[in-house]
Backbone as CSV, one residue per row, in Angstrom:
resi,resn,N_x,N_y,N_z,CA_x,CA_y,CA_z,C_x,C_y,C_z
1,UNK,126.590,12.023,157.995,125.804,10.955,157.419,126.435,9.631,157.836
2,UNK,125.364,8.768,158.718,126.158,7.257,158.823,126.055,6.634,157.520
3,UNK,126.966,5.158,157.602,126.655,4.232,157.255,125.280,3.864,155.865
4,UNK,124.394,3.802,156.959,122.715,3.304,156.890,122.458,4.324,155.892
5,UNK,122.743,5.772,156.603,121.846,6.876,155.879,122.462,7.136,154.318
6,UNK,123.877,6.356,154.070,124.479,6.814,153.129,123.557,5.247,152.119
7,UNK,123.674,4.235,152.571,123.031,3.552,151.603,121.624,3.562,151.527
8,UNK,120.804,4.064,152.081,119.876,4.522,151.704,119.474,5.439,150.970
9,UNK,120.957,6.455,150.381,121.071,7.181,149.774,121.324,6.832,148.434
10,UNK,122.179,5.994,148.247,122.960,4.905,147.156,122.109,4.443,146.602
11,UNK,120.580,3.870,147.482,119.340,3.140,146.796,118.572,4.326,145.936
12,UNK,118.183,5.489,146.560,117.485,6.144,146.125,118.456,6.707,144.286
13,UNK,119.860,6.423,144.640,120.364,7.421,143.570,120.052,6.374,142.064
14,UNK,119.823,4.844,142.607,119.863,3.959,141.824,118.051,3.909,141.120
15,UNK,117.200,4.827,141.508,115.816,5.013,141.076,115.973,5.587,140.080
16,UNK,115.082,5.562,138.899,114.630,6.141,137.376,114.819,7.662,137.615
17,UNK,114.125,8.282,138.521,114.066,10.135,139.003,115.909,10.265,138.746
18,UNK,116.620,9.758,140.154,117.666,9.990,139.977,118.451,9.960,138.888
19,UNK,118.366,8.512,137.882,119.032,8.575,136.917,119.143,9.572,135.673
20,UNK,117.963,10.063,135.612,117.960,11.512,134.999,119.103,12.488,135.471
21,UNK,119.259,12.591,136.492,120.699,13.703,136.366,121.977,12.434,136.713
22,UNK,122.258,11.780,137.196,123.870,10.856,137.112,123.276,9.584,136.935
23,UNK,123.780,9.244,135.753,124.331,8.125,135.809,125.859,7.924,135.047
24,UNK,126.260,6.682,135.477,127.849,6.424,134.625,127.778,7.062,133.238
25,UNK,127.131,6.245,132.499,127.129,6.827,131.050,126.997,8.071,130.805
26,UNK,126.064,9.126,131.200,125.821,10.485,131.154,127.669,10.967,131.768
27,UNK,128.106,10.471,133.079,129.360,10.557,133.477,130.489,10.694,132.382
28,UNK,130.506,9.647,131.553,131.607,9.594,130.548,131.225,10.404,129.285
29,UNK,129.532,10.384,128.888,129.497,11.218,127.416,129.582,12.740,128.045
30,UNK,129.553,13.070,129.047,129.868,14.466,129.161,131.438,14.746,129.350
31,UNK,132.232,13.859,129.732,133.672,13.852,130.010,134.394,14.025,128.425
32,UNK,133.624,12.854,127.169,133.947,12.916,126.328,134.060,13.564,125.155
33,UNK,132.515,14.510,125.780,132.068,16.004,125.112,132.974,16.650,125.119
34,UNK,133.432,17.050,126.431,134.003,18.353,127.534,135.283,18.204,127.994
35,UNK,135.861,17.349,127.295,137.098,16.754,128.530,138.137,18.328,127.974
36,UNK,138.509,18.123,127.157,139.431,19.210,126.154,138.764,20.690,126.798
37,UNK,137.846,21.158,126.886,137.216,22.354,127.123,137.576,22.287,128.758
38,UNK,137.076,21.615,129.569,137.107,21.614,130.911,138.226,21.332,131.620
39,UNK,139.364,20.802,130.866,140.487,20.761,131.100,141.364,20.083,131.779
40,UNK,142.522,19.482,132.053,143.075,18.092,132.575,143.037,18.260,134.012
41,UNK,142.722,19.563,134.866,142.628,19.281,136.276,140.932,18.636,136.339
42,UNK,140.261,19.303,135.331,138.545,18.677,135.902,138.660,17.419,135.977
43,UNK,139.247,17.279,134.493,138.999,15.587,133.651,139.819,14.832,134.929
44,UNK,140.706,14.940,135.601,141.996,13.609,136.381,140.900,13.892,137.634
45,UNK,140.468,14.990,138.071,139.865,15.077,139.868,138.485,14.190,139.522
46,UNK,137.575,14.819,138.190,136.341,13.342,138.459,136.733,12.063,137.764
47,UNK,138.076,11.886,137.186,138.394,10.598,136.910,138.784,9.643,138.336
48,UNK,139.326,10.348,139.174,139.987,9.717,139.979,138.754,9.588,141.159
49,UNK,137.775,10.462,141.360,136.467,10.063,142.295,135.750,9.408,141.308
50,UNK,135.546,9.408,140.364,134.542,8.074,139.486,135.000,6.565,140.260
51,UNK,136.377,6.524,139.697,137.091,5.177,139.828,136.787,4.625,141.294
52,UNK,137.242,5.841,142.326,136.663,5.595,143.834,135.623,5.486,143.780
53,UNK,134.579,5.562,143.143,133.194,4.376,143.324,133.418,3.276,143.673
54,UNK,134.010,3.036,142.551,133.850,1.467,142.540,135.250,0.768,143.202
55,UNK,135.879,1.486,144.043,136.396,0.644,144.953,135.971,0.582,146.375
56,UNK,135.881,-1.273,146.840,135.368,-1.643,148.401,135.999,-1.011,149.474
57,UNK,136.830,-0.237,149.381,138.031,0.007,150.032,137.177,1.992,150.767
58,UNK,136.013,2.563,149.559,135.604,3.083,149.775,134.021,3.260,150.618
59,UNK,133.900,3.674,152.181,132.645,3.460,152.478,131.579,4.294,151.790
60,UNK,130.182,3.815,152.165,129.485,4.077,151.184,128.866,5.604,151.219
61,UNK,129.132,6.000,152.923,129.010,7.490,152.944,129.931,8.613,151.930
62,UNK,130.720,7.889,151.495,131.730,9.129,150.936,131.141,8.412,149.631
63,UNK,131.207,7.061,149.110,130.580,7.189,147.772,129.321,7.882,147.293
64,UNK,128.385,8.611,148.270,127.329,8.911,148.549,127.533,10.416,147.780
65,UNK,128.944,10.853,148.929,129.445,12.189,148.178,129.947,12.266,147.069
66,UNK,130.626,11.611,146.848,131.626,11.429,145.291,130.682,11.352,144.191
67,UNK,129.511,10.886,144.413,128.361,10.941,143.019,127.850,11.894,143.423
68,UNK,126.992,12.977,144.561,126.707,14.022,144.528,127.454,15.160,143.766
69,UNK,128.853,14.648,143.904,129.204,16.002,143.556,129.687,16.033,141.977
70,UNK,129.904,14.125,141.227,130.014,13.930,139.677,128.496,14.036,139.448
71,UNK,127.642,14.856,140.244,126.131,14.732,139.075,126.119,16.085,139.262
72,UNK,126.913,17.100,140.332,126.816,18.157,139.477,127.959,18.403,138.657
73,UNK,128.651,17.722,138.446,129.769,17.800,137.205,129.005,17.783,135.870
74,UNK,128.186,16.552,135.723,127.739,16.372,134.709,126.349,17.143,134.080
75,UNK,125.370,17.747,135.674,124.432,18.697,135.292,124.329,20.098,134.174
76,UNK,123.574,20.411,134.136,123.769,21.628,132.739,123.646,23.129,133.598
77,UNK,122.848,22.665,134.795,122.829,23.927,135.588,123.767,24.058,136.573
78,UNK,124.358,25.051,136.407,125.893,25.556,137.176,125.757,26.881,137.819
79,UNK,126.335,26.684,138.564,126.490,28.261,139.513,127.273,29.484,138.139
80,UNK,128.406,28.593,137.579,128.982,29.616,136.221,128.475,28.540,135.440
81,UNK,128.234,28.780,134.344,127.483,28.473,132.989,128.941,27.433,132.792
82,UNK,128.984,26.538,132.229,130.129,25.981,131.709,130.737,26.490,129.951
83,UNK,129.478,27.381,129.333,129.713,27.874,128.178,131.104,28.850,128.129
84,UNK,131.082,29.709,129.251,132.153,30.922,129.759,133.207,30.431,129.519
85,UNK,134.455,31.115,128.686,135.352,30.785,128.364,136.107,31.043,130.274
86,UNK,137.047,29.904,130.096,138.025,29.689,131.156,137.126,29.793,132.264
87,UNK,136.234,30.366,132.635,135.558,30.235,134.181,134.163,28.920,134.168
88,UNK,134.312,29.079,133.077,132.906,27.661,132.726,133.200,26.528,133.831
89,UNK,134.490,26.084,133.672,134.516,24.626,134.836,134.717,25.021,136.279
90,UNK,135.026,26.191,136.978,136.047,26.613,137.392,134.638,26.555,139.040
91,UNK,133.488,26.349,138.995,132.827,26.077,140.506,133.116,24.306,140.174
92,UNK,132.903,23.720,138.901,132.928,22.324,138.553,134.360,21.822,139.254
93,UNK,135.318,22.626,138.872,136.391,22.162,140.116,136.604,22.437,141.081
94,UNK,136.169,23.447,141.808,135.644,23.849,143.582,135.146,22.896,143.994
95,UNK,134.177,22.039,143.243,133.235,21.112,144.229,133.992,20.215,143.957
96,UNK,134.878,19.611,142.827,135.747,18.329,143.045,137.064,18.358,144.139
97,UNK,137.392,19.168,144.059,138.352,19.977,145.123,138.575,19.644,146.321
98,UNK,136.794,20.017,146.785,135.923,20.193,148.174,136.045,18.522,148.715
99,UNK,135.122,17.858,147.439,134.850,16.059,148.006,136.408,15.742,147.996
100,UNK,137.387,16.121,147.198,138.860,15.217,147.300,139.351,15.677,148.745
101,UNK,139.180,16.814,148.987,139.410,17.306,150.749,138.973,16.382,151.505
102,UNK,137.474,16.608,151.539,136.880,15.542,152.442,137.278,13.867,152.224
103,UNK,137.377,13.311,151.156,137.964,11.748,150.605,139.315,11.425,150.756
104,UNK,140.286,12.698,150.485,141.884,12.040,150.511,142.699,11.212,151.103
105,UNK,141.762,10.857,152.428,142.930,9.740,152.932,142.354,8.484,152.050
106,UNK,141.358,8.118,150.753,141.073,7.019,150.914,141.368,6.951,149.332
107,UNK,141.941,7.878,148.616,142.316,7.641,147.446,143.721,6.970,147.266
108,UNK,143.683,5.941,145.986,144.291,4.977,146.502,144.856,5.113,144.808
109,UNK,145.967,4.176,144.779,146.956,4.380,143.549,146.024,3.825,142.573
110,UNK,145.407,2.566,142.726,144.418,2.111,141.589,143.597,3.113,140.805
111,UNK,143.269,3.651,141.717,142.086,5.272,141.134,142.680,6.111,140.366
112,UNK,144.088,6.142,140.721,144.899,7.349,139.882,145.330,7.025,138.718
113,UNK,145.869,5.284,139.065,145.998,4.801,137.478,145.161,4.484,136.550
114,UNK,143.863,4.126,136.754,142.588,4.085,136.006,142.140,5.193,135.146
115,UNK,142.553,6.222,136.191,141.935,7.827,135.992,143.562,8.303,134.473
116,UNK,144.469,7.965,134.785,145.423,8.637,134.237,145.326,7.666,132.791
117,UNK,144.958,6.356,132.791,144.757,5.508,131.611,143.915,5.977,131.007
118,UNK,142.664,6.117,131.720,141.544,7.143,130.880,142.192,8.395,130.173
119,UNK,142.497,9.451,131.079,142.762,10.491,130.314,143.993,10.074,128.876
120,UNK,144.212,9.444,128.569,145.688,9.371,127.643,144.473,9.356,126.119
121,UNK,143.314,9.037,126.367,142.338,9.484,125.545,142.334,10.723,124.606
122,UNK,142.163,11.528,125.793,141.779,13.000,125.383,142.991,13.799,125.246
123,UNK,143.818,13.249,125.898,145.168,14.459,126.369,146.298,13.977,125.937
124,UNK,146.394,12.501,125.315,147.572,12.176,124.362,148.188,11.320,125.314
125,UNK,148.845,10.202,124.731,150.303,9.411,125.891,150.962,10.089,126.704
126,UNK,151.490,11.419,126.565,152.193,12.118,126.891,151.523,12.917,128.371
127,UNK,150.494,12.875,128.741,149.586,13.428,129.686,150.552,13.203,130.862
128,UNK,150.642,14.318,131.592,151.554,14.498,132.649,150.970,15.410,134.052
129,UNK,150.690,14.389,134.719,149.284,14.854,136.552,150.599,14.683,137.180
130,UNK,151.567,14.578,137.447,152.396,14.425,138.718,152.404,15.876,139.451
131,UNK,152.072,17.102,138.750,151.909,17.588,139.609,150.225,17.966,140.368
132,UNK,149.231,17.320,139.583,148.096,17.127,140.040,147.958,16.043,141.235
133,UNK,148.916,15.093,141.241,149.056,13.911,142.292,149.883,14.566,143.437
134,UNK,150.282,15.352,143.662,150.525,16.347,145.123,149.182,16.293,145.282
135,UNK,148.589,17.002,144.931,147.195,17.306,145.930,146.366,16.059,146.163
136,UNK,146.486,15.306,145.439,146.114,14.312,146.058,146.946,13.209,146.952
């Protein structure tokens, strides 16, 4: 996907149709639902591609991906049901996995600290990714 084709993509995601499955807000009330259930690798991998939205630093083809793949984070239809104890998130983090593969050279310390400020929410002051920040 160039350039062009990715913001033409960006426009379409910004239409009423689209906003029905992602938008930001749907993004965070499902994080805030689910964060505890889905667990601190889901919650830090779409914290840290959320945040890469909204940095310039990111082109718009990969932001293109990074919301494809937080709207199926946030969708209800899953390859595993997210109800399933322990396997519920577990394609939900395959596909965050997948886009951080394809994105990693462009994740950047801002994203991680945004993402790790967020989580101290759900997971207490004490929240500890250093070994989640290897893989990234």
């Amino acid at each position: 996907m160039d350039d062009n084709s990715a913001k033409q993509y960006l426009e379409i995601m910004d239409e009423e149709k689209t906003k029905k499955i992602y938008s930001k807000e749907k993004f965070w009330r499902k994080l805030a639902g689910h964060a505890k259930k889905a667990g601190l690798n889901v919650v830090y991998f779409a914290l840290v591609l959320f945040f890469m939205t909204k940095s310039p630093n990111v082109p718009t083809k990969d932001k293109a991906m990074i919301i494809a793949g937080l709207a199926y984070l946030i969708t209800p239809i899953d390859v595993v049901p997210d109800f399933i104890p322990v396997a519920g998130y577990s394609d939900d983090l395959a596909v965050l996995i997948f886009i951080i593969g394809k994105v990693a050279y462009l994740i950047d310390d801002d994203s991680k600290n945004k993402a790790k400020e967020a989580l101290k929410k759900w997971f207490g002051e004490d929240v500890d990714v250093s070994k989640l920040d290897v893989i990234l």
